[in-house]
C-alpha positions as CSV (number, residue, x, y, z in Angstrom):
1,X,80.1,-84.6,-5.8
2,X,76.1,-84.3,-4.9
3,X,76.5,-80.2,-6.7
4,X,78.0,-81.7,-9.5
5,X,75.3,-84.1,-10.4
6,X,72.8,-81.3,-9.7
7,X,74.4,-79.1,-12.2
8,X,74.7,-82.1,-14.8
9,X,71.3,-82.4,-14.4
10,X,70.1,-78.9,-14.9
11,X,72.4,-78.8,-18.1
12,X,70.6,-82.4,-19.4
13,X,66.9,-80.3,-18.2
14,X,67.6,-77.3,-20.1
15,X,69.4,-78.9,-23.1
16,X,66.4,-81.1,-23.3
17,X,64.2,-78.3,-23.2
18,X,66.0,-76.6,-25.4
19,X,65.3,-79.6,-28.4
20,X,61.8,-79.7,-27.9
21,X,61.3,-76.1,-28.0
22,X,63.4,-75.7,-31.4
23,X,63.3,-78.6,-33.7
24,X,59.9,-81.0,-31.9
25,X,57.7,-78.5,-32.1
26,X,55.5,-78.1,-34.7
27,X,54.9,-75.1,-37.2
28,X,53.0,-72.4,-36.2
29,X,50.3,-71.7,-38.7
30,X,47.7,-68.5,-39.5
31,X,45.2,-67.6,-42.5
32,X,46.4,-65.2,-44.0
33,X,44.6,-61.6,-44.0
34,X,45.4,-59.8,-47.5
35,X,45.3,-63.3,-49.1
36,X,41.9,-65.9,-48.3
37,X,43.6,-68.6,-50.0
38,X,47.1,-68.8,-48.5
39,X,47.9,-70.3,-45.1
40,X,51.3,-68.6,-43.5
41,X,53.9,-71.3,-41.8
42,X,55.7,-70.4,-39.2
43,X,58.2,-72.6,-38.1
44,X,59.4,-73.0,-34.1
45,X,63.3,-71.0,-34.8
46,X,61.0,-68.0,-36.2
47,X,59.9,-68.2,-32.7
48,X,56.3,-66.0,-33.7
49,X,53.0,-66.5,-32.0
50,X,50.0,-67.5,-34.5
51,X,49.0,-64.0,-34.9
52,X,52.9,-62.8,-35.4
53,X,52.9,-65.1,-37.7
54,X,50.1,-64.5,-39.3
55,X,51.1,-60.6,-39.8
56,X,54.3,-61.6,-41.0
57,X,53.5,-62.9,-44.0
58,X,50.6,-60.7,-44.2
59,X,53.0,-57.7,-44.1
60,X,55.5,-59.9,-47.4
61,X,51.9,-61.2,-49.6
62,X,50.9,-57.2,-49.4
63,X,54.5,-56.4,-50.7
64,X,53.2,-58.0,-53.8
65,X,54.9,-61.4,-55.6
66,X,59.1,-61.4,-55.5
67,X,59.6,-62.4,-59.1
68,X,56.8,-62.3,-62.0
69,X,57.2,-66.6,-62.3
70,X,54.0,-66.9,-60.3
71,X,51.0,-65.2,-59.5
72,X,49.8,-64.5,-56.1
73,X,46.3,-65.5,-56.9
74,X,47.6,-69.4,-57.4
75,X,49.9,-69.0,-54.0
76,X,48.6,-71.7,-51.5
77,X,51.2,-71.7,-48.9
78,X,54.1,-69.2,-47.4
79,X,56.5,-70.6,-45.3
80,X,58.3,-68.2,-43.1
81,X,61.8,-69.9,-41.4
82,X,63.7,-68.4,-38.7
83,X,67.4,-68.5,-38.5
84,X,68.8,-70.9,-36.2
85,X,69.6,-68.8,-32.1
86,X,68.9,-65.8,-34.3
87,X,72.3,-66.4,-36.3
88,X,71.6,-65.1,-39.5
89,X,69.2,-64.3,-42.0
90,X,65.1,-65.5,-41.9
91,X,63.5,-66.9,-45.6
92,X,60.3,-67.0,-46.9
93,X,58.8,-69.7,-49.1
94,X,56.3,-69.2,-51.5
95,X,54.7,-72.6,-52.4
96,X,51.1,-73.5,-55.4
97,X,48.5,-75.7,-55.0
98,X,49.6,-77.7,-57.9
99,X,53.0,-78.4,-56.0
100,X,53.0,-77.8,-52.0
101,X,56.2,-80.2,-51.9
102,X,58.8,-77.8,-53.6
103,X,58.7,-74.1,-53.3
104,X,58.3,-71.9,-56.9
105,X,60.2,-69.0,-54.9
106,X,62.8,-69.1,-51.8
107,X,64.4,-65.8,-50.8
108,X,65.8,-63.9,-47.8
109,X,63.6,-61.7,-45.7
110,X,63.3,-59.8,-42.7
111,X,62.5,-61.3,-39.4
112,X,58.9,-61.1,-38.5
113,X,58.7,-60.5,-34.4
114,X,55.7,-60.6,-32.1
């Protein structure tokens, strides 16, 4: 009876642990080196460091823009999102100074990794 209360509790521990780690904690954000302007998001699934993060999205702005609807000069923000226990596939937002609510480009991309 005492071992299964101790395992329960363990479970509740790491479970708990598990919640803050993934969905409490706050983005991770970097200045971006190839842009001045543009501060790179990372949020906690993409599970980067500030300075992973940071050349992340460094590595995507110097890949130039995804689509000709924007220019890079007017990018404020890049949000980079991590797929959920590593299911699946990482996105990348792009996001302007005149609108930081709603992204003008959302795509796929490679994982960045520290």
């Amino acid at each position: 009876m005492g071992r299964r209360i101790v395992i329960g509790v363990l479970i509740l521990v790491l479970v708990g642990a598990g919640i803050y780690l993934f969905l409490l904690r706050s983005p991770v954000e970097a200045p971006s080196a190839a842009l001045a302007t543009v501060t790179i998001e990372c949020d906690a699934w993409a599970g980067v460091s500030a300075d992973g993060c940071g050349a992340w999205g460094d590595r995507l702005l110097a890949a130039g823009p995804p689509s000709r609807t924007f220019n890079m000069e007017d990018l404020e923000r890049l949000r980079l999102s991590g797929a959920p226990l590593g299911l699946g596939a990482c996105r990348v937002a792009y996001y302007l100074g005149r609108d930081l609510d709603r992204p003008v480009w959302d795509d796929e991309t490679d994982c960045g990794s520290d």
